[in-house]
C-alpha positions as CSV (number, residue, x, y, z in Angstrom):
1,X,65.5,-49.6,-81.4
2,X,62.6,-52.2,-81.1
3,X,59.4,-50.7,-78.7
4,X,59.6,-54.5,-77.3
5,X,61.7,-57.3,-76.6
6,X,63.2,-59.9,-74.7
7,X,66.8,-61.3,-74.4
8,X,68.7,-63.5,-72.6
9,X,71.6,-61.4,-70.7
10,X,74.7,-61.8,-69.0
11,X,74.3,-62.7,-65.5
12,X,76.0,-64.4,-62.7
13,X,73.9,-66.1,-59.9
14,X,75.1,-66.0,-56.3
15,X,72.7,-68.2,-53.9
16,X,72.6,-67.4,-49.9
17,X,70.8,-69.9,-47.7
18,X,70.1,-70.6,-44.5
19,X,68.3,-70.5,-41.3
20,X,70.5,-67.0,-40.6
21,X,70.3,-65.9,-44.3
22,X,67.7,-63.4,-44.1
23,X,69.9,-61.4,-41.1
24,X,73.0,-62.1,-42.6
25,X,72.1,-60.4,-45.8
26,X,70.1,-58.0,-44.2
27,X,73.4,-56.7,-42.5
28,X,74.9,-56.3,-46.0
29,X,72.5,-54.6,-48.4
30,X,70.6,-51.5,-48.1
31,X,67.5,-52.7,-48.7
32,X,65.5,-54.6,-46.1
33,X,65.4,-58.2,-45.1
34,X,64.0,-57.8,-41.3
35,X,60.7,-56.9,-39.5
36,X,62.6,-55.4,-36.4
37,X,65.1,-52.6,-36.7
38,X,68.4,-53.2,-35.2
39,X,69.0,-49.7,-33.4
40,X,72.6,-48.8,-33.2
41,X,73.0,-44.8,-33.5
42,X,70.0,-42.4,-32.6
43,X,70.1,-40.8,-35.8
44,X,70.7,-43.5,-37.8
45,X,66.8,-44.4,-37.5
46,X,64.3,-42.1,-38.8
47,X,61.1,-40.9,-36.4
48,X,58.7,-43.2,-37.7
49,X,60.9,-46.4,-37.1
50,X,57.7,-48.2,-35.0
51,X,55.1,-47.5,-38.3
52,X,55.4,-51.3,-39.2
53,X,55.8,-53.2,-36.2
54,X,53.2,-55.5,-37.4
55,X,55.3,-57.2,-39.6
56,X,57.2,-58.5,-37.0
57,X,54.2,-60.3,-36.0
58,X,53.7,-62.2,-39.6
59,X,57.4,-62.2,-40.8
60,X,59.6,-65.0,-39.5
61,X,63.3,-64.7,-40.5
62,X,64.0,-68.3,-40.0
63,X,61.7,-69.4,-42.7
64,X,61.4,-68.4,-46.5
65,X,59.2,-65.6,-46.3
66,X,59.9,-63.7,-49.5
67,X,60.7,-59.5,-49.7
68,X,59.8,-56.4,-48.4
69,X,59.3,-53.9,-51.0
70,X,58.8,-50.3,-50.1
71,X,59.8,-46.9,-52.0
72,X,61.1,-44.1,-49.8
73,X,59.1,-41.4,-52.0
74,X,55.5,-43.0,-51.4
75,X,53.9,-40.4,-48.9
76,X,51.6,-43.7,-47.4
77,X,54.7,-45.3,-46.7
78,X,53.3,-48.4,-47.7
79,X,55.8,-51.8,-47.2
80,X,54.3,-54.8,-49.2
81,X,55.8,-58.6,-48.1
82,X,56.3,-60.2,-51.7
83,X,57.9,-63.1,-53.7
84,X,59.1,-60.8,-56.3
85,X,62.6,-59.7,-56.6
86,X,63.8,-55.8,-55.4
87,X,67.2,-53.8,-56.7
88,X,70.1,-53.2,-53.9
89,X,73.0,-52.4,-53.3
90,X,76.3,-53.4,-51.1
91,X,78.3,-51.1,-49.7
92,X,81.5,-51.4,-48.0
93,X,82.5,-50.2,-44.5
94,X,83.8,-46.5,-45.7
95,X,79.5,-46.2,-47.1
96,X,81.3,-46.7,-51.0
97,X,79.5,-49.1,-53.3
98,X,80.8,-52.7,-54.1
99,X,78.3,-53.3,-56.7
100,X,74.6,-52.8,-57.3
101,X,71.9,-56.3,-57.9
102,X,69.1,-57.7,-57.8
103,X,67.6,-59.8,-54.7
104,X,65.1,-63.0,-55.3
105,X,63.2,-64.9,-52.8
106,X,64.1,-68.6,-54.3
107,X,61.2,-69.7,-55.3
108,X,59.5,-67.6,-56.4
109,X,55.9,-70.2,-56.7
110,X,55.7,-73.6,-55.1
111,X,54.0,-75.2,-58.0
112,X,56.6,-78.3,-58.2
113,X,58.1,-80.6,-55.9
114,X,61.4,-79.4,-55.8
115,X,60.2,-75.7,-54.8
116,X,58.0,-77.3,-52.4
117,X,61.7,-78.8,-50.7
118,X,63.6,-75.6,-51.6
119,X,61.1,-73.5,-49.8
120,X,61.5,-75.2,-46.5
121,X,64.0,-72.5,-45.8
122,X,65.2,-68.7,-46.2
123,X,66.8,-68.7,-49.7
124,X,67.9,-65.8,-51.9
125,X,69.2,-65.6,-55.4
126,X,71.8,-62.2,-55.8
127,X,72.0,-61.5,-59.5
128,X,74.8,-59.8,-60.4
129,X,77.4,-58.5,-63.2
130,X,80.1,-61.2,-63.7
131,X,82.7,-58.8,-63.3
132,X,81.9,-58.9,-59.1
133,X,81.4,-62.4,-58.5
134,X,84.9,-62.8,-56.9
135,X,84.5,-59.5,-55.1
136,X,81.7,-60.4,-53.8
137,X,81.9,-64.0,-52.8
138,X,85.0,-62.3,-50.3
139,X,83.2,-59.8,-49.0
140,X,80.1,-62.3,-48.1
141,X,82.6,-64.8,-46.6
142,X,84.7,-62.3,-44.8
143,X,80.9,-61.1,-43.2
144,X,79.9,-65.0,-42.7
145,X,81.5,-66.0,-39.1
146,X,79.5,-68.0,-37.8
147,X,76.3,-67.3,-39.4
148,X,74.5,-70.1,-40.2
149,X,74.4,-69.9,-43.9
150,X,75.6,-71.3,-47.2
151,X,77.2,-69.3,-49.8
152,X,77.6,-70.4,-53.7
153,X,77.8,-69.4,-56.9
154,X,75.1,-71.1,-58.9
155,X,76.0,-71.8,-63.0
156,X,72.6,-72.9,-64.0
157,X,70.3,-70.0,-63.7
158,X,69.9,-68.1,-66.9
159,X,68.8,-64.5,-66.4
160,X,66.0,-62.8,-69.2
161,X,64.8,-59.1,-69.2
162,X,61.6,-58.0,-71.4
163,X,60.6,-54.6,-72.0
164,X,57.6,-53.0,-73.7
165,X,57.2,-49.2,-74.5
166,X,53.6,-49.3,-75.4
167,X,51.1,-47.4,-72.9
168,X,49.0,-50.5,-73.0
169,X,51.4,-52.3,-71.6
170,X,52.5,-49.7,-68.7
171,X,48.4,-49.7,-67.8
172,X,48.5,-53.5,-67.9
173,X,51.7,-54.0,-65.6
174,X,50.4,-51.2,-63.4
175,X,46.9,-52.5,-62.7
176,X,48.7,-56.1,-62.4
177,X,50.8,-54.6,-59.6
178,X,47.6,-53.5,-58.1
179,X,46.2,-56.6,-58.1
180,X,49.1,-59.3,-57.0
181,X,51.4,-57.3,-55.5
182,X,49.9,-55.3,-52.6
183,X,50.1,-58.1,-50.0
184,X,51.3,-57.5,-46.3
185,X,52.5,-61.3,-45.3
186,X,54.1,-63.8,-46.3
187,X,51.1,-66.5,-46.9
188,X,49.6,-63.6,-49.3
189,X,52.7,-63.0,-50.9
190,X,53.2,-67.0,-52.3
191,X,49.3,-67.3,-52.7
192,X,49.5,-64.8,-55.4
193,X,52.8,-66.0,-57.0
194,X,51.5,-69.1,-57.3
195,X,47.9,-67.9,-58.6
196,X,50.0,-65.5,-61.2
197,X,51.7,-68.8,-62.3
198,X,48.4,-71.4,-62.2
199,X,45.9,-68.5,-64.2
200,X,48.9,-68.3,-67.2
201,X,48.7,-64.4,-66.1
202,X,52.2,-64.0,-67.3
203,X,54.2,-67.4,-67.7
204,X,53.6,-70.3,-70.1
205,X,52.4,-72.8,-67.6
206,X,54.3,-75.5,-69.6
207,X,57.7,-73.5,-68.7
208,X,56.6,-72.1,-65.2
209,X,58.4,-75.0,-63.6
210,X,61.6,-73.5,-64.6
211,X,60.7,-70.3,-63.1
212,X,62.5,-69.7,-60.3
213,X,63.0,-66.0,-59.8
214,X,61.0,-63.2,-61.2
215,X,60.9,-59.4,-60.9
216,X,59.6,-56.0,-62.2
217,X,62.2,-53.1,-62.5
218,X,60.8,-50.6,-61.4
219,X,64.5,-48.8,-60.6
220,X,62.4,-46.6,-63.4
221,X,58.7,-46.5,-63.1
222,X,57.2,-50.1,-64.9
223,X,60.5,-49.8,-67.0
224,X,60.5,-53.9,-67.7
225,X,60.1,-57.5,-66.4
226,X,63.1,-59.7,-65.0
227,X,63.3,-63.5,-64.6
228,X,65.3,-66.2,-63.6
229,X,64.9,-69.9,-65.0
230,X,67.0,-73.2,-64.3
231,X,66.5,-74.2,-67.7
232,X,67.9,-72.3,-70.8
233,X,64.9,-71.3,-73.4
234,X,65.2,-72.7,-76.4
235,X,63.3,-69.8,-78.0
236,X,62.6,-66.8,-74.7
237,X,59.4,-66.6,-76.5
238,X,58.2,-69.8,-74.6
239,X,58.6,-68.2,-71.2
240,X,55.1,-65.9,-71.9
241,X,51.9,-67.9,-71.8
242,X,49.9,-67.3,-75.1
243,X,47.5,-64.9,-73.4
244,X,50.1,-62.6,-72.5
245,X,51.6,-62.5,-75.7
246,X,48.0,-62.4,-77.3
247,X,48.4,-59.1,-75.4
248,X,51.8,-57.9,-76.3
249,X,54.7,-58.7,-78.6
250,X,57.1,-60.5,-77.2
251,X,60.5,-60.9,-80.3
252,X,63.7,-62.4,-79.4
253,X,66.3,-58.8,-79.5
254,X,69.9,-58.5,-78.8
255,X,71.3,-58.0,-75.2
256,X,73.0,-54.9,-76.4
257,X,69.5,-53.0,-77.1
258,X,68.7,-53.7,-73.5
259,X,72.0,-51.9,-72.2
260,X,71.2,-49.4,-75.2
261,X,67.7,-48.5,-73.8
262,X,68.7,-48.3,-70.2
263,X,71.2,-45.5,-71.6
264,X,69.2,-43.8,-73.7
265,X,67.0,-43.7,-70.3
266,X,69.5,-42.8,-68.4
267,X,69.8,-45.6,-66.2
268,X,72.9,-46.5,-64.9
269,X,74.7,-49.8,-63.3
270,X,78.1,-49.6,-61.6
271,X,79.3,-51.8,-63.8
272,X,79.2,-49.1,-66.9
273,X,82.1,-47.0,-64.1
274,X,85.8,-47.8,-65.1
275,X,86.6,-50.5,-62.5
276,X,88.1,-49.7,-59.8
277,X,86.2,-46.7,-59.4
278,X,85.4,-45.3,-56.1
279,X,81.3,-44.4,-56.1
280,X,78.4,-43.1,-53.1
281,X,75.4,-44.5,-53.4
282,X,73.5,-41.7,-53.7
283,X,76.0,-40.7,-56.6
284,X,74.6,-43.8,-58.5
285,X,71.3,-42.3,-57.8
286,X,70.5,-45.2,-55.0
287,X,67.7,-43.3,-53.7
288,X,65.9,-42.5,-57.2
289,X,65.7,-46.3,-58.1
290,X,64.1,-47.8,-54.8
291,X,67.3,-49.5,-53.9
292,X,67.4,-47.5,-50.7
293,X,65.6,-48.3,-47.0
294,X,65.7,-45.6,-44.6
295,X,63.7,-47.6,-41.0
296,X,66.2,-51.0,-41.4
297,X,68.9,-49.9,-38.9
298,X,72.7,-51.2,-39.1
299,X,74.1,-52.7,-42.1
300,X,78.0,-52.1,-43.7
301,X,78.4,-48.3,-45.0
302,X,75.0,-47.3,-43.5
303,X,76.3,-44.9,-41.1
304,X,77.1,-42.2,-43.8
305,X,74.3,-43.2,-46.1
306,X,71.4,-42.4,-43.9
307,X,73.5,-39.5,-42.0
308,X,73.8,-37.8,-45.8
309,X,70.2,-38.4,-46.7
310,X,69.0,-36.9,-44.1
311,X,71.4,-33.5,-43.4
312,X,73.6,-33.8,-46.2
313,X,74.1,-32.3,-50.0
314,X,74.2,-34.5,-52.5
315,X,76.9,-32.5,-55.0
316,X,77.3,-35.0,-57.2
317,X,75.0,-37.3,-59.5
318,X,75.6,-39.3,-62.3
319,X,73.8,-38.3,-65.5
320,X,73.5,-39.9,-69.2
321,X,75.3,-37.9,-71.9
322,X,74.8,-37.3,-75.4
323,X,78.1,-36.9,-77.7
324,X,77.7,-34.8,-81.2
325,X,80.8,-35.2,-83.4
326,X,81.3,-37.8,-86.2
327,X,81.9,-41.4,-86.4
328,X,85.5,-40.8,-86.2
329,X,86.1,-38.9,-83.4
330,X,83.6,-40.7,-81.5
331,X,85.3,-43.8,-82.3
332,X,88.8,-42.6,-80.8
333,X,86.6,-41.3,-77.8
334,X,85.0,-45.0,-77.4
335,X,88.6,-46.1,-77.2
336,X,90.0,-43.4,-74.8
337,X,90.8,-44.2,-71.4
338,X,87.7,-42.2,-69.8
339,X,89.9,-41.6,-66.8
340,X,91.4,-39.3,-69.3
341,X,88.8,-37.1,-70.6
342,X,87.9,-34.0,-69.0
343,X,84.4,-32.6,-69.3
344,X,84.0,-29.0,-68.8
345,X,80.8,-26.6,-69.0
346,X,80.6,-24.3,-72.0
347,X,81.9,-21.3,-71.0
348,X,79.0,-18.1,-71.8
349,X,79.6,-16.1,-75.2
350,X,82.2,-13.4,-74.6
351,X,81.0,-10.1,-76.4
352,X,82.2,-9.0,-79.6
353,X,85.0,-5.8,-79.5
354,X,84.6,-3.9,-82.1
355,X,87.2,-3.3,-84.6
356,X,89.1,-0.2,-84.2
357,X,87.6,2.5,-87.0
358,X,90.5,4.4,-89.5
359,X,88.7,7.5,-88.7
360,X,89.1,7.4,-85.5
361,X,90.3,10.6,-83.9
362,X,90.5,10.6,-80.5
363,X,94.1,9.8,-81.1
364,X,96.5,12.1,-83.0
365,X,99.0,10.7,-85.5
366,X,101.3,12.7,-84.5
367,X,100.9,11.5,-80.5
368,X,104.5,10.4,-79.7
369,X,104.8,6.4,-79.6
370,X,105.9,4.7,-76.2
371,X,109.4,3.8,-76.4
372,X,109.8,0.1,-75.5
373,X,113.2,2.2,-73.8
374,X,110.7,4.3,-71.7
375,X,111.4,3.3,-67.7
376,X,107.8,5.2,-67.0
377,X,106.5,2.1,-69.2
378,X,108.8,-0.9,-68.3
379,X,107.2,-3.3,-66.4
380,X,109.1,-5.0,-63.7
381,X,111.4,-7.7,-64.6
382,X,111.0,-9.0,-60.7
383,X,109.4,-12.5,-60.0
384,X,107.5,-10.8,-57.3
385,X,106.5,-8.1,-59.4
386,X,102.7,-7.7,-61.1
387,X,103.2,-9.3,-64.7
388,X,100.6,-6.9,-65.8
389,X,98.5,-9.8,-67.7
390,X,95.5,-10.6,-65.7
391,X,95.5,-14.6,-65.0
392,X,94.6,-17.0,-67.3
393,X,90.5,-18.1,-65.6
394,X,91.0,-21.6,-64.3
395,X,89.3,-24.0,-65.8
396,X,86.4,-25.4,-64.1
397,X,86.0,-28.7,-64.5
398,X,82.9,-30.4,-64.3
399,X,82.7,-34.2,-63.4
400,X,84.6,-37.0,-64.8
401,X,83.1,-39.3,-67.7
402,X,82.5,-42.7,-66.7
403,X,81.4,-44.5,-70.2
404,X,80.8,-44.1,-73.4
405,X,78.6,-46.0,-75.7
406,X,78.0,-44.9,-79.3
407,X,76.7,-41.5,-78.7
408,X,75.8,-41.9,-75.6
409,X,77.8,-42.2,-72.3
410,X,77.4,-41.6,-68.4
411,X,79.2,-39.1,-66.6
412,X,79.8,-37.9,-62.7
413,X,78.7,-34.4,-62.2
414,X,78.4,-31.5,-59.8
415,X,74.6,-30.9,-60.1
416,X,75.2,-27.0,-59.6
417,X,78.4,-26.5,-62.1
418,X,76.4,-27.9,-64.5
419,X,74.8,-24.8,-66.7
420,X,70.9,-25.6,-67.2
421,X,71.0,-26.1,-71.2
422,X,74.0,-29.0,-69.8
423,X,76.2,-28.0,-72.5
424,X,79.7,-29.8,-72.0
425,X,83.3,-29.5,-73.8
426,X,84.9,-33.2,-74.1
427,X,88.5,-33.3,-73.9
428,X,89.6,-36.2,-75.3
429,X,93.4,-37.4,-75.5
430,X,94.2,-37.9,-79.5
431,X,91.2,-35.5,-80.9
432,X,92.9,-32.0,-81.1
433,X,89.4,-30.6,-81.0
434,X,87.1,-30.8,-77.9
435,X,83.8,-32.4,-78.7
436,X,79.9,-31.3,-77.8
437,X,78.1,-33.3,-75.6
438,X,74.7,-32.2,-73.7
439,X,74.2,-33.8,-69.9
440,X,70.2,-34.7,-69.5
441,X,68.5,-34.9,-66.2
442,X,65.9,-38.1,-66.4
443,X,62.6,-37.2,-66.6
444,X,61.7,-40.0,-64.3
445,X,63.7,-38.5,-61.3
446,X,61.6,-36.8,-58.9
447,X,61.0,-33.1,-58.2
448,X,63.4,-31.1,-55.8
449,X,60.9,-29.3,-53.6
């Protein structure tokens, strides 16, 4: 795999806009879209709800004032108003997920006439996988009422993601962060969007008019840049300004090797689950990828989200796999219905009995045999009776496998079944033998305390 690259990837484009857009949505996701907090249940608010009531006195919903950005594991407990884009979620009302996204203020700079007008209200871009744009569209229509908002899919938005694996780049992104995207209001936020834009700092100027949305994913730490153009790039190249690519390489890759590095990471999207698959939030690791505000209030599924963070156990988590077995096997278990495949822990080495010795004599050769006619030795034929075989151990499953990809897959699992080297038997319809796979815990997840 390439330390760098861009590519164009598959992306549908869901616009929500209107004078009641930023409430409606806020009801919706579980990240934030409102100063205020709308109180509903005592403990659905944690104590320190009143930290930020400034931004109530700089953010006003009814216009387009970008996004709040905040991470739930910063002990300052900063919340920074930006134009940038942020990762979600939507839930539905039993707290399950719908499917995971992106949010974009739309525009992200004001640097053309037409952003200018666009501007003049709240707008949002939700990027999504295509697979959920009609579940999606139903579930923000069947919210709407009479919410003064305007809901569309929207064709001509073309979605890129770069990446760079270099520690120069990581220093660079970080400091850049720093520097542009620290602001606490609105005014801030699209002064520095449109200074990144006008100084070249990352976009070719020439190309920045087709820049509508951008974003850095930081569901992992600095892990890559995301942005959203109305016009297709001829070659993705001509996004970058020349001084950022005097800085770093910037080669046209495959949108596979961006899926393939978020798995070898061990980042996972709700659209690698079978579909149809029932998921928590905090099972898709909602909380570990800044997706997740805790001082928002009311919105659909929050209820049990906010109630489990705070007094519940998280069991379950998914986790990336690695499969060893050859390119056959792991062929048949690419084609397997996953729903299928059962993943159990190794079970710990049994020791060795040793072999009885020929010169052993504790027991006469002459000792009288057991008759199999002997009643003192006859086990009872009744059902009810003991069988005099001790039971066969159940076998302790361990979480289901959600996808597989090469050698590497995602699956559900019960944190404490699994055994700390993660060793896993794959049962796997078809392959007569079960097949190795190790579960890894991220590195970039934080500590338990």
């Amino acid at each position: 795999m390439s330390w760098s690259g861009i590519a164009r990837i598959p992306r549908s484009i869901i616009q929500i806009r209107g004078v009641d857009a930023s409430k409606f949505l806020n009801g919706l996701i579980t990240t934030r879209l409102l100063p205020n907090v709308v109180k509903k249940k005592q403990h659905t608010i944690s104590d320190n709800e009143n930290r930020h009531l400034e931004l109530q006195e700089v953010i006003n919903p009814e216009k387009n004032w970008g996004l709040m950005h905040e991470d739930i594991y910063d002990p300052d407990c900063n919340i920074f108003v930006r134009r940038d884009g942020v990762s979600s979620m939507f839930l539905n009302s039993k707290g399950r997920v719908v499917n995971d996204c992106f949010v974009y203020a739309n525009p992200y700079h004001t640097l053309t006439d037409a952003f200018k007008k666009s501007i003049e209200e709240p707008n949002f871009l939700i990027e999504i996988d295509p697979m959920y744009v009609s579940a999606l569209q139903t579930l923000l229509r069947m919210h709407k009422l009479s919410a003064r908002v305007k809901i569309e899919p929207i064709k001509e938005i073309f979605s890129y993601y770069y990446y760079n694996e270099t520690p120069e780049f990581e220093e660079w992104l970080e400091d850049f962060q720093g520097q542009y995207l620290t602001t606490g209001d609105p005014e801030g936020a699209l002064e520095n969007a449109n200074k990144v834009v006008e100084e070249e700092l990352i976009f070719n100027k020439a190309f920045a008019p087709n820049v509508t949305g951008f974003a850095i994913d930081n569901r992992i730490p600095d892990f890559g840049l995301k942005v959203l153009t109305t016009e297709e790039a001829q070659d993705p190249a001509d996004i970058f300004s020349d001084s950022f690519k005097q800085l770093f390489e910037v080669k046209e890759v495959s949108p596979r090797q961006i899926t393939d590095r978020r798995y070898t990471n061990g980042l996972f999207e709700t659209a690698d689950a079978p579909k149809g698959m029932s998921l928590l939030p905090f099972e898709c690791n909602l909380d570990y990828i800044n997706g997740l505000s805790l001082e928002k209030g009311c919105y659909v599924g929050q209820e049990l989200t906010i109630r489990t963070f705070n007094g519940g156990v998280i069991r379950k988590r998914v986790v990336p796999l690695t499969f060893t077995a050859d390119e056959g096997d792991l062929a048949k278990l690419s084609e397997a219905d996953v729903t299928e495949v059962s993943l159990e822990p190794v079970a710990a080495e049994e020791p060795k009995t040793a072999a009885p010795s020929p010169f052993d004599n504790s027991k006469s050769p002459f000792e009288k045999s057991s008759s199999p006619f002997d009643k003192s030795n006859t086990q009872s034929s009744s059902p009810f009776g003991s069988s005099g075989k001790a039971p066969a151990p159940r076998r302790s499953k361990v979480g289901k496998l959600l996808s597989v990809r090469g050698k590497m897959g995602f699956a559900l699992v019960n944190i404490d079944k699994l055994k700390k080297d993660g060793r896993l038997k794959v049962s796997v319809p078809g392959i007569s033998k079960a097949l190795d796979a190790t579960a890894h815990i991220p590195e970039w997840w934080p500590e338990e305390e």
